[in-house]
C-alpha positions as CSV (number, residue, x, y, z in Angstrom):
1,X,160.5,-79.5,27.9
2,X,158.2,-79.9,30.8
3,X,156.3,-76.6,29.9
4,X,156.0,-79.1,26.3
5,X,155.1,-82.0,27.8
6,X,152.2,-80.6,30.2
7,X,150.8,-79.0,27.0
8,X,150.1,-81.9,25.5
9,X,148.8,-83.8,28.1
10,X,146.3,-80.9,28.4
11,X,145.7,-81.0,24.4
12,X,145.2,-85.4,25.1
13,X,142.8,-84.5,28.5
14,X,140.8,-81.9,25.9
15,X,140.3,-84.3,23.0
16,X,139.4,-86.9,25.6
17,X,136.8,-85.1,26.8
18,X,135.6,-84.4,23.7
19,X,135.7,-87.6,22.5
20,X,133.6,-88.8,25.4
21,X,131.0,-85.6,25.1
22,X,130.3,-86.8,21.7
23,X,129.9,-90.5,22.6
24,X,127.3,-89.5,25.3
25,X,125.5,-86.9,22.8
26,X,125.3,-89.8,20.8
27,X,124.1,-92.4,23.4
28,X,121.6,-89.5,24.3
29,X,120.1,-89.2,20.8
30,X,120.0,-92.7,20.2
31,X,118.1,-93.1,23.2
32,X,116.0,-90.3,21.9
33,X,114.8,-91.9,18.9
34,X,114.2,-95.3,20.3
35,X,112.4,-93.6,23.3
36,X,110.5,-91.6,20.4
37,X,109.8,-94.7,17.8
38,X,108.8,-96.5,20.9
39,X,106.1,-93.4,21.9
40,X,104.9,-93.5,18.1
41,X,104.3,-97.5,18.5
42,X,102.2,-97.1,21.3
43,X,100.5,-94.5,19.9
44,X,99.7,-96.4,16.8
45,X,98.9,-99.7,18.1
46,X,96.2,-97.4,20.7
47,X,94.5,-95.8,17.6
48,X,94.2,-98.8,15.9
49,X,92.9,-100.5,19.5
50,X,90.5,-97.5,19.4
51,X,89.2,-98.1,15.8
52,X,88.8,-101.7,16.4
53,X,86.7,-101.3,19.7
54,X,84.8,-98.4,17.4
55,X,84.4,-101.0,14.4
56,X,83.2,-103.8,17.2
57,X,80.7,-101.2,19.0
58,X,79.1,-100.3,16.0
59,X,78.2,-103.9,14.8
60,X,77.4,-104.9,18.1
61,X,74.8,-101.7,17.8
62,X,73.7,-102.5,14.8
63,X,73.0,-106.5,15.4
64,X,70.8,-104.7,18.3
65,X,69.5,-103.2,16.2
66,X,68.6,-105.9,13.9
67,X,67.2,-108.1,16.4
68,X,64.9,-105.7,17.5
69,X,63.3,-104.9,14.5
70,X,63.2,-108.3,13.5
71,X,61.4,-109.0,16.8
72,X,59.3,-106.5,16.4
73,X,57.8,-107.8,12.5
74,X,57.7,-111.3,14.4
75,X,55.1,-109.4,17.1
76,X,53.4,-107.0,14.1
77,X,52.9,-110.2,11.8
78,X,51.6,-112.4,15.2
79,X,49.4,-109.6,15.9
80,X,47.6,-108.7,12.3
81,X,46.2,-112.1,12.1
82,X,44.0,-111.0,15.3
83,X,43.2,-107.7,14.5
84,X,42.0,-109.1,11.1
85,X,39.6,-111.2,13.2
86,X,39.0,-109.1,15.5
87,X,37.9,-106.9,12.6
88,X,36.2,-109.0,10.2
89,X,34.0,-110.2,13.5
90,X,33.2,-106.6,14.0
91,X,32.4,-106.1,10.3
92,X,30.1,-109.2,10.8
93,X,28.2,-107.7,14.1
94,X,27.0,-104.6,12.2
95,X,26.4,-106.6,9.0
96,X,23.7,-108.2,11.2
97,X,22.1,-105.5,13.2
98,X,22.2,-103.4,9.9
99,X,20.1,-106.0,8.2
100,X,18.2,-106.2,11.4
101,X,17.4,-102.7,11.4
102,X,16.7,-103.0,7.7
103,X,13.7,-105.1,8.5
104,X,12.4,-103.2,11.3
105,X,12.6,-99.5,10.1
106,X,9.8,-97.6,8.5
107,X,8.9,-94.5,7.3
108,X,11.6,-91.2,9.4
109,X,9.8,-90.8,12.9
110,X,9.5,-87.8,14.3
111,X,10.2,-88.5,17.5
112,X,13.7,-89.2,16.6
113,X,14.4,-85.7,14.8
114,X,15.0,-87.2,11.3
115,X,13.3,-85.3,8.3
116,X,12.5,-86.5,4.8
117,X,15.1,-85.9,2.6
118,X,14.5,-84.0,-0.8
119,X,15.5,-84.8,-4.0
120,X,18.0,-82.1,-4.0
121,X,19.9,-83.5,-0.6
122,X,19.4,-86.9,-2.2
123,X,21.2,-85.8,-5.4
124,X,24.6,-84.7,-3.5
125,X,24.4,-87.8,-1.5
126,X,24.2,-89.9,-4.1
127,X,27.4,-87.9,-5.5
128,X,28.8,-88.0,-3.0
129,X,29.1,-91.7,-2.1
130,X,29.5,-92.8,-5.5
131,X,33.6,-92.3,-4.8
132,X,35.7,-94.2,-2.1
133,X,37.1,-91.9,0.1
134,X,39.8,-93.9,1.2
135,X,40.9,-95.7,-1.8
136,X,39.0,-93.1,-4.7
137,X,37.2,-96.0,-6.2
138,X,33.5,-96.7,-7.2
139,X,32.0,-97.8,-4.0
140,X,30.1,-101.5,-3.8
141,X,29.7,-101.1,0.2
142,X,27.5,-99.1,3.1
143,X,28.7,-99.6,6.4
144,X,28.5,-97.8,10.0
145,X,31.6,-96.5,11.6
146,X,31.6,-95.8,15.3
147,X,33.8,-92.6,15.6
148,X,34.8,-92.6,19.8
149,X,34.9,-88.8,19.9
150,X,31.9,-88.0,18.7
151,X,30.5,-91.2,20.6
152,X,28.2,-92.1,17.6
153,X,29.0,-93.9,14.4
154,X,28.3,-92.6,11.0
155,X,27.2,-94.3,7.6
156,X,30.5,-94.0,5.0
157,X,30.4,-96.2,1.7
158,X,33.4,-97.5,0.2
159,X,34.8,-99.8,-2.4
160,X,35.7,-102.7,-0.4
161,X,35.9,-104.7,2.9
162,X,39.9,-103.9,3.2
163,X,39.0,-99.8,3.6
164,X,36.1,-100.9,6.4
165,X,38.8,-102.6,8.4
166,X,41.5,-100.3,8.1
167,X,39.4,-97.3,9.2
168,X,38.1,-99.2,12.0
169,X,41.4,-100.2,13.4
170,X,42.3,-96.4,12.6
171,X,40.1,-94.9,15.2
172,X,40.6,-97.6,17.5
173,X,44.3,-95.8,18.3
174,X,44.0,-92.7,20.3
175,X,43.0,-89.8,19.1
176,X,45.9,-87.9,18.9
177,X,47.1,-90.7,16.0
178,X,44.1,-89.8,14.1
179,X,44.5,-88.7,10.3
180,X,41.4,-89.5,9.5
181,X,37.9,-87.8,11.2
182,X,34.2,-86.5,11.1
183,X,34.1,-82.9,11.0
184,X,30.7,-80.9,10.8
185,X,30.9,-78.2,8.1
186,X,27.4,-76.1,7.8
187,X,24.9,-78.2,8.2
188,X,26.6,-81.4,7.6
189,X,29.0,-84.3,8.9
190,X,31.5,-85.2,6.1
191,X,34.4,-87.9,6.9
192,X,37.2,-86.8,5.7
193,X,39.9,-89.8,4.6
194,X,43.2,-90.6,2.7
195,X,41.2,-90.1,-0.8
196,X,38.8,-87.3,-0.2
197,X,35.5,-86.4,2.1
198,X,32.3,-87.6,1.6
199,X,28.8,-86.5,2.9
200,X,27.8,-88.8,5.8
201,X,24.8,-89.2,8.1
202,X,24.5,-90.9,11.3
203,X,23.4,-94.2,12.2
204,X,20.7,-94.9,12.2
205,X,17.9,-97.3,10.8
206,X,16.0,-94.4,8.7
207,X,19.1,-93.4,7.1
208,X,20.8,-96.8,6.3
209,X,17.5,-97.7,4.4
210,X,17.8,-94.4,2.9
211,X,21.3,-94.5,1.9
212,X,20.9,-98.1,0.5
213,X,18.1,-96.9,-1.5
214,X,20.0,-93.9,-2.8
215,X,23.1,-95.9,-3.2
216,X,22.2,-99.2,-4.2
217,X,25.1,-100.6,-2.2
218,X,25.9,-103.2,0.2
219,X,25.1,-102.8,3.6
220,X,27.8,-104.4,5.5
């Protein structure tokens, strides 16, 4: 009977333990998953921290952004108002001492190493300076361009004052901006621009009464 009665007690002791085991495995996994849910959270909530500081960088870089280039059209649009004085002055300083030189020059000196031109030379410069070559249109206007590297200017006609301005603002950068230039091919200068080349000679008072005789153009 006491053999009976100790066997039990060891059966109740066992399912005791048992019972207690599978509490605590149960305490343990519930633990688990809140420790795990509660990793996931924090998880979440810093990826969506990280995609809001992203989202907030990248307008922040692109307001930058937008303020500079809006401060820099403010500078560009104070400064073409200038360098369209600037220029149209300049235009109207060699307007004058072209028509200066006009009244002065003569007959080619020799002295100064300028020939007579034939008819033939004539003929391709007349052809030549019958197109713009910076816009392609008829030209109205003969004007001298000062072209720093060759420290001398050359006579170019075009169609209009705008052309004039822009190329003289063009080689007013540094050279290594130019697209434009004065190249000598053979025994010529030609300017070469956005529309074409043309046939050029220097400046000087023989030739700009020669090329307004052979043009009929403007001398600006």
């Amino acid at each position: 009977m006491d053999d009976y009665i100790g066997i039990l007690i060891i059966i109740i002791i066992l399912l005791l333990v048992c019972y207690m085991n599978q509490q605590t495995n149960a305490k343990i996994e519930i633990e688990n998953n809140t420790y795990k849910r509660s990793f996931e959270e924090e998880k979440l909530i810093e990826g969506l921290e990280e995609e809001q500081e992203e989202e907030q960088q990248e307008e922040q870089e692109e307001q930058e952004e937008q303020e500079e280039q809006e401060e820099q059209e403010q500078q560009e649009e104070q400064e073409e108002p200038a360098q369209e004085e600037t220029a149209q002055e300049e235009t109207a300083t060699v307007a004058e001492t072209v028509e200066e030189v006009i009244v002065e020059v003569g007959e080619p000196s020799t002295d100064s190493g300028e020939i007579d031109y034939n008819d033939e030379l004539k003929g391709k410069l007349k052809e030549s300076h019958s197109k713009c070559p910076h816009m392609g249109k008829t030209t109205k206007i003969s004007t001298c361009i000062q072209y720093p590297p060759h420290n001398t200017a050359y006579i170019v006609s075009v169609c209009c004052d705008t052309c004039i301005k822009e190329i003289q603002h063009h080689f007013k950068q540094p050279q290594s901006e130019h697209k434009y230039k004065f190249e000598k091919e053979g025994d010529h200068h030609y300017f070469h621009s956005k529309s074409g080349k043309q046939m050029v000679l220097k400046c000087t008072p023989y030739h700009i009464k020669l090329m307004k005789e052979i043009t009929g153009n403007k001398i600006a």
